[in-house]
C-alpha positions in Angstrom: 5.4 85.3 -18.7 4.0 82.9 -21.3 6.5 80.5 -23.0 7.0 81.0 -26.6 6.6 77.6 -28.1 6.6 78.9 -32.1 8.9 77.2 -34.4 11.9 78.6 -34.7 14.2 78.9 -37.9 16.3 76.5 -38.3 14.3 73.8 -36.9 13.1 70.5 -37.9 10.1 69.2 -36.1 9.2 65.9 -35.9 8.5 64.8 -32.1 7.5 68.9 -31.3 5.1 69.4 -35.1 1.7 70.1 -33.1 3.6 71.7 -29.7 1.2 75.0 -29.5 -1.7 73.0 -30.8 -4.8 74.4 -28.6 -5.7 71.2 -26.5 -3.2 68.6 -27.9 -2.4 67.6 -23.9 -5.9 65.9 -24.3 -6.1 62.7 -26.0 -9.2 63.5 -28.2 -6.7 66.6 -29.5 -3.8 64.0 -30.1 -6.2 61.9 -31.6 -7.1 63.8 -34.1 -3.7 64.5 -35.6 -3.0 60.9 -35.7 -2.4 60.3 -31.9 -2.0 55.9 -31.1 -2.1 55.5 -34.5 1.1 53.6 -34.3 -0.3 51.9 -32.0 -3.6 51.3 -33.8 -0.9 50.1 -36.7 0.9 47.4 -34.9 -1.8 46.0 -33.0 -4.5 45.7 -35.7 -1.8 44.5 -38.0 -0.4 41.9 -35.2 2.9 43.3 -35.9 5.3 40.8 -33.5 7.3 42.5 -31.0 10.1 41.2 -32.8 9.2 43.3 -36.0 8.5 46.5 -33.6 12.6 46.0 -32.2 13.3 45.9 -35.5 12.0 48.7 -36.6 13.3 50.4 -33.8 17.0 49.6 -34.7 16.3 50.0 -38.0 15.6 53.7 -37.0 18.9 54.0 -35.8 17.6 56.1 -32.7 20.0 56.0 -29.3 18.9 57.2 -26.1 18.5 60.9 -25.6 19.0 60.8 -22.0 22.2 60.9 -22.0 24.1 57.8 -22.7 23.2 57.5 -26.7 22.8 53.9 -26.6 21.4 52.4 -29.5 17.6 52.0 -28.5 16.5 48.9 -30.2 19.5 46.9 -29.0 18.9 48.0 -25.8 15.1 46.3 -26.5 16.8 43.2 -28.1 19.2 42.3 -24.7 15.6 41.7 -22.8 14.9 37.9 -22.5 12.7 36.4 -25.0 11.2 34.1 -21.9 8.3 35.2 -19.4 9.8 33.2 -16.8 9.9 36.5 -15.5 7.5 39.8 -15.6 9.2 42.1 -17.7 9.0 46.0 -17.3 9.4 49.1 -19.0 10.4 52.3 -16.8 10.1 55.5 -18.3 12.7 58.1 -16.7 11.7 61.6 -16.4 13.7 62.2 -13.5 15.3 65.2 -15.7 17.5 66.9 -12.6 21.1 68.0 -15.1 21.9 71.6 -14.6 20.7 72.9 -17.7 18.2 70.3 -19.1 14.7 71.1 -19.7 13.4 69.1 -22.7 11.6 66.4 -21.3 9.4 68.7 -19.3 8.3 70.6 -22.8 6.6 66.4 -23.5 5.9 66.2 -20.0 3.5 69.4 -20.3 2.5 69.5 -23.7 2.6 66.2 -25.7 2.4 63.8 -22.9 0.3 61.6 -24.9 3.3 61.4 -27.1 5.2 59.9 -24.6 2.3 57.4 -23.4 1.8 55.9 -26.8 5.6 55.3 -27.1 5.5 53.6 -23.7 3.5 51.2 -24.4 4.7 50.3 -27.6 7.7 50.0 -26.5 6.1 48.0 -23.3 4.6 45.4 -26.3 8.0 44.9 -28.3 9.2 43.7 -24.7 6.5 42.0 -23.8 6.1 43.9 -20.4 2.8 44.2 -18.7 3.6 47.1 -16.3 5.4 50.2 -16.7 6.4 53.0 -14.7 6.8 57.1 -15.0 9.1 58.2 -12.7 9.1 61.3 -12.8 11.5 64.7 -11.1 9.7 65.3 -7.8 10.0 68.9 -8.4 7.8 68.4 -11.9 4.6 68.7 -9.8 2.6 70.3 -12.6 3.7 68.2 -15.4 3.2 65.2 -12.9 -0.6 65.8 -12.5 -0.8 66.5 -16.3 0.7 63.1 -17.0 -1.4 60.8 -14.5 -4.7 62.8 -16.0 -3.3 62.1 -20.0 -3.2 57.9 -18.5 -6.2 58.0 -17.2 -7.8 59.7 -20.4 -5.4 56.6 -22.3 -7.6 54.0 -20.2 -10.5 55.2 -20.7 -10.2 55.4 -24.5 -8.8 51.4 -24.2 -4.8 52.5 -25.0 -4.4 51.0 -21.3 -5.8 48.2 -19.3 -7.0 44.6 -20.3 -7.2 43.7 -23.7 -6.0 46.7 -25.7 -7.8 47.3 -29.0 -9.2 43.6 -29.0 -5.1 42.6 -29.2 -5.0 40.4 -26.2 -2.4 42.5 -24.7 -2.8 44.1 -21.5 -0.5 46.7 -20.4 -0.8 49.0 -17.0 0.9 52.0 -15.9 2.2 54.1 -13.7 3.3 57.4 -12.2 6.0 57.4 -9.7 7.6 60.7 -8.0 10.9 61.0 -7.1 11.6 62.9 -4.2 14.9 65.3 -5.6 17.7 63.6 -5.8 19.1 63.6 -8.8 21.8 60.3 -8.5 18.2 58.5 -9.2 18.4 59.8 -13.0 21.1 57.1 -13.4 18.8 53.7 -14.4 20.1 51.7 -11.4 19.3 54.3 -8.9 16.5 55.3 -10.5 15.4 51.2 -10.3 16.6 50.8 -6.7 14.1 54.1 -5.5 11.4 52.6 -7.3 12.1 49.5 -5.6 11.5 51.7 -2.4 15.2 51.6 -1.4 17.6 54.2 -1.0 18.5 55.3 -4.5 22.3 54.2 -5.0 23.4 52.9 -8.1 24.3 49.4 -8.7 27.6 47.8 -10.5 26.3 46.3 -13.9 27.1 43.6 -15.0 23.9 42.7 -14.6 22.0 44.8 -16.8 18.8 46.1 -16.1 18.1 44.4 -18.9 18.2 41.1 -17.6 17.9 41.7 -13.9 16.6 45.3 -12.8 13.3 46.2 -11.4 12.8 43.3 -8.7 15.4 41.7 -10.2 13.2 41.3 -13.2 14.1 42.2 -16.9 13.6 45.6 -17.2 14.1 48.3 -19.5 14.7 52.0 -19.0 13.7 54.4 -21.5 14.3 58.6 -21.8 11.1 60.7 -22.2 12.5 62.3 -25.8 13.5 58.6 -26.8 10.2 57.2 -26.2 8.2 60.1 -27.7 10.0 59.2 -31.0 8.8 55.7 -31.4 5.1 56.7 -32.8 6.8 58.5 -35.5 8.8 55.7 -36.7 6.1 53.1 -36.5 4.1 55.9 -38.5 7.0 56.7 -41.1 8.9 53.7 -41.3 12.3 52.9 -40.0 14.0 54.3 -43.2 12.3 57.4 -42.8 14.2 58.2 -39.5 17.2 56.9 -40.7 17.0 59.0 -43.5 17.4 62.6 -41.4 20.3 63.6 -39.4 23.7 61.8 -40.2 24.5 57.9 -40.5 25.5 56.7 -37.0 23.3 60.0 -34.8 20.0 59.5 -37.2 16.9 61.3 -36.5 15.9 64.6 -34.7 17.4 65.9 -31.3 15.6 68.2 -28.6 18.4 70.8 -27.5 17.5 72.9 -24.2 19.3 75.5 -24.8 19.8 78.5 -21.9 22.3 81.1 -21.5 23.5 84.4 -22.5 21.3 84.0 -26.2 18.3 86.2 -27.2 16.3 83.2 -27.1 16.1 80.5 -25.1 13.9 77.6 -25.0 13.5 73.6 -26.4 14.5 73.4 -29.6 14.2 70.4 -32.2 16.9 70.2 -35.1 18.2 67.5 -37.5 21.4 65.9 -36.3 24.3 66.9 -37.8 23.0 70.4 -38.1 25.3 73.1 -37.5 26.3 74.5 -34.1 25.5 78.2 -35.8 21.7 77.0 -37.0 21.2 76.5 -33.3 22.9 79.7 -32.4 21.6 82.0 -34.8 18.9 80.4 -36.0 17.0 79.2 -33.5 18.2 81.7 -30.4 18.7 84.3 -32.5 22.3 85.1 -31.8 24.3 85.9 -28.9 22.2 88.2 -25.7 23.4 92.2 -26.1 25.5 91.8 -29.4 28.1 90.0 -26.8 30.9 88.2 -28.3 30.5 83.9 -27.3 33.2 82.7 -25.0 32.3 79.4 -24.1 30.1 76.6 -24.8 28.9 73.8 -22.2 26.9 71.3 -24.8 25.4 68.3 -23.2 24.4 69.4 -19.8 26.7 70.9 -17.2 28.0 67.6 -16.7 29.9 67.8 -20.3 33.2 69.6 -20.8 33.5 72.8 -22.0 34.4 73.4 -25.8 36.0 77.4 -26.6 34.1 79.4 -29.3 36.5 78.1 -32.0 35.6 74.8 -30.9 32.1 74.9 -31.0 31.5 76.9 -34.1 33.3 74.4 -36.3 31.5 71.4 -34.5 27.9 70.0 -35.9 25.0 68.4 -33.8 25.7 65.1 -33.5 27.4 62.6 -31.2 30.4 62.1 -33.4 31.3 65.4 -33.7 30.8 67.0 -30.2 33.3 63.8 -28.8 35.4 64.6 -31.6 36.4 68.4 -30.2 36.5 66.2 -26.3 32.9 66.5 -25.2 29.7 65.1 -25.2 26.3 65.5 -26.5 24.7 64.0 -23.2 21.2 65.1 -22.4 21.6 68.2 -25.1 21.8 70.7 -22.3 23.4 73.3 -23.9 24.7 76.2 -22.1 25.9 79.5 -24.1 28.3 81.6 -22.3 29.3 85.3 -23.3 32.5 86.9 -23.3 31.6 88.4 -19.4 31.4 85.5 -17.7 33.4 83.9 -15.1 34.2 80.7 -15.9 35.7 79.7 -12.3 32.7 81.0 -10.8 30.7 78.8 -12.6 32.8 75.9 -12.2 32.0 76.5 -8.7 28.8 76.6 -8.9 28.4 73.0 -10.7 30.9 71.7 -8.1 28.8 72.9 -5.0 25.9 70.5 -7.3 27.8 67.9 -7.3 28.6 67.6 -4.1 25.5 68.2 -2.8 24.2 65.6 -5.2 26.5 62.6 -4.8 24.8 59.7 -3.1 28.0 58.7 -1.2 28.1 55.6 -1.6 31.9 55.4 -3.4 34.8 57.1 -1.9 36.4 58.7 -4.1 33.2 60.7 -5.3 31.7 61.3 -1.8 35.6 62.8 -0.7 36.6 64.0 -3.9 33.2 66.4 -5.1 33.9 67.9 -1.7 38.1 68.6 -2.5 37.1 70.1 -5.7 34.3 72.5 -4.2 36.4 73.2 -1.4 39.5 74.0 -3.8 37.6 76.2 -6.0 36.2 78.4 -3.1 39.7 78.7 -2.2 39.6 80.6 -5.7 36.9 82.4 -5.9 37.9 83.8 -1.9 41.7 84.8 -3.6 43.4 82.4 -1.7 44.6 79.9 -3.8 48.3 78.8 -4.4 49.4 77.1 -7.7 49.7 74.3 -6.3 46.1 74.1 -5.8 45.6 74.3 -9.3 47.4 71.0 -9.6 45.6 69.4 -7.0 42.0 70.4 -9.0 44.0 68.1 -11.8 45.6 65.4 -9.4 42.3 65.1 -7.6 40.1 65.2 -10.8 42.1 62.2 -12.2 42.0 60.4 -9.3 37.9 60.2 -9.5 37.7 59.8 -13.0 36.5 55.8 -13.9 36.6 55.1 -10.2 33.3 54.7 -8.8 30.1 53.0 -9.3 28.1 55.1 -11.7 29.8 58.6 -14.0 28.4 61.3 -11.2 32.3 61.5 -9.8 33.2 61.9 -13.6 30.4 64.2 -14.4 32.8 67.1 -12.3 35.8 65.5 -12.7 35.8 66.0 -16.6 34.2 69.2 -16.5 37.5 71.0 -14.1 40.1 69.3 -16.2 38.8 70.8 -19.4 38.4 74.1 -17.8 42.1 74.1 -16.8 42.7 72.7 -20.3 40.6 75.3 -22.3 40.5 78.1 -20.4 43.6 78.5 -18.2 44.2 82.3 -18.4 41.0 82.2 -16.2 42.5 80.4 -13.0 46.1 82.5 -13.4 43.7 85.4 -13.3 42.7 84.3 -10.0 46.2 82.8 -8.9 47.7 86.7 -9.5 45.1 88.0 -7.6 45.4 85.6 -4.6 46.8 86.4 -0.9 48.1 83.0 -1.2 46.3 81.9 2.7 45.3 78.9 1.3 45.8 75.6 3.7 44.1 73.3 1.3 47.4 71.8 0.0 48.6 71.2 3.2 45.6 69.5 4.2 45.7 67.2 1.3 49.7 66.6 1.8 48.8 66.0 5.3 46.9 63.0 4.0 48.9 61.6 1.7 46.8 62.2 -1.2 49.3 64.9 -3.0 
């Protein structure tokens, strides 16, 4: 089944204008409509790397990946010495339940992403950088290391870029599925060739990361954005989508819609352009229930909720969520929402790295709990113990994959309670769980 990768209503394209273009994965395609021109622009202009940060934080971008940092303060925190090497590490190690945007660049405009890299390589003055890239993303992983090659042959890459004096290489690194290595730490400690845990911070990666060097770790979508804004000028990015989420953001949106797919709209759109607009309303005329917004990792928001909220960081947190990696899943008026709580619990579990306690016991309590649900033989008091457990990961562990469940259950209980007494009514009550968990003390 081909992919429809049209325009849709409601969008704004900026980083996806020429997806569809016949060709535009190769570089002579890009080229042509106006591919390493940025980089053409800073180079032959000796722009500083100063000057590029600054334009980058003039942009007022944050990290799509998730954590919405401001980008060229992220850029700013590496030292201004090369006492040290200094690296850029692009991850595209895009594992969330519900995420697909990154692979859309990744497969289509991964030139895009290239030229970004290694502008953002020059404003930090690093002279390698790294893709590492979803293990699983075999296609778009061969599609990615033929687009470098075609950037060193054309001179993007290698020795003595454009007659600029500065050399840059790069490189393509596979994970191998395990998705704890999309948090920058992990990611850096796989690269690194260790087992991917994540590391306590302070220090940064900024200052001590890749072999303990200065590094920086960039999203796919926020890297992609940088030729634009050397093209267009900082003010021109500032200028779309609201004052503190500026700019364009990629939603992969999948669920119970007519459409689903990678969108691109204007922060601070509303939720219903997405939902009507773009997926063209709600699969089967069904009525929406629920609405998970940033990857399965966010909590839920009800239908009120969501229909009054716009796109934008500020107002997703505003109704309790997050914007995250702008996973959105739509949920219709027939679905479950214990059983898919479930579901995203079994994920986490399976996922955590085990390295802290309370995530390596607790993802396994709340899975175990919620079976006890979905098998009718739950007792209320093991809908207290999803809370009591839930609070007791939440902030407590090395990196946010204990809160990324955590979160989730206690806003399902919150939002959606009628759906666990549903269960609770229809239970046999055989549950031992809460007496295994009093057994230990941890009731």
């Amino acid at each position: 089944m081909a992919v429809d990768l049209s325009p849709a209503p409601g969008e704004k394209r900026i980083l996806l204008e020429h997806l569809g273009v016949q060709g535009i994965r190769r570089i002579s395609v890009y080229e042509s409509k106006g591919g390493y021109n940025a980089l053409k622009k800073i180079l032959e202009k000796k722009l500083s790397p100063d000057q590029v940060i600054e334009a980058v934080k003039g942009s007022g971008i944050r990290g799509r990946g998730g954590a919405g940092f401001p980008t060229g303060l992220k850029w700013n925190f590496v030292p201004k010495d090369q006492s040290k090497p200094h690296y850029l590490l692009c991850n595209a190690d895009e594992s969330e339940p519900g995420t697909f945007k990154d692979r859309v660049i990744l497969e289509h405009l991964p030139h895009m992403m290239i030229e970004g890299m290694i502008i953002g390589a020059y404003a930090v003055q690093a002279k390698k950088s790294y893709v590492y890239i979803r293990g699983e993303y075999t296609y778009a992983t061969k599609i990615v290391e033929e687009a470098i090659k075609e950037a060193y042959r054309a001179g993007y890459l290698g020795k003595n870029i454009l007659g600029s004096g500065f050399d840059h290489d790069m490189f393509v690194h596979r994970g191998a599925g395990a998705y704890i290595c999309g948090e920058e730490t992990g990611l850096i400690s796989s690269l690194e060739g260790k087992k991917g845990w994540p590391k306590l911070k302070p220090p940064f990666p900024a200052v001590e990361g890749y072999l303990k060097c200065p590094t920086v770790v960039n999203n796919v979508e926020t890297l992609a954005a940088v030729p634009w804004i050397i093209n267009n000028g900082d003010k021109a990015y500032s200028g779309i989508g609201t004052e503190k989420s500026t700019g364009t953001k990629l939603w992969s949106v999948s669920g119970d819609v007519v459409r689903q797919g990678v969108f691109e709209v204007e922060c601070g759109a509303s939720f219903q352009t997405l939902l009507e607009d773009c997926c063209r309303g709600m699969k089967d005329g069904r009525k929406l229930k629920a609405v998970i917004p940033g990857g399965s990792s966010a909590p839920i928001l009800t239908a009120a909720e969501a229909m009054d909220m716009t796109l934008d960081y500020e107002s997703i947190a505003s109704k309790g969520s997050m914007l995250g990696s702008g996973g959105m899943i739509i949920l219709d008026e027939t679905r479950d929402l214990v059983q898919v709580l479930k579901n995203l619990s079994e994920f986490y579990h399976d996922e955590s790295c085990g390295q802290c306690t309370p995530c390596r016991e607790g993802t396994g309590w709340l899975m175990k709990i919620l079976h006890s649900f979905t098998e009718k033989q739950a007792r209320p008091i093991d809908l207290e113990l999803l809370k009591t457990t839930s609070n007791n990961m939440i902030g407590r562990t090395i990196c946010v994959l204990a809160d990324s469940i955590a979160m989730p259950v206690l806003s399902y209980i919150e939002k959606f309670p009628e759906e666990f007494d549903r269960y609770l009514s229809e239970s046999s009550g055989q549950s031992s769980l809460s007496e295994k968990l009093q057994a230990k003390e941890l009731l």
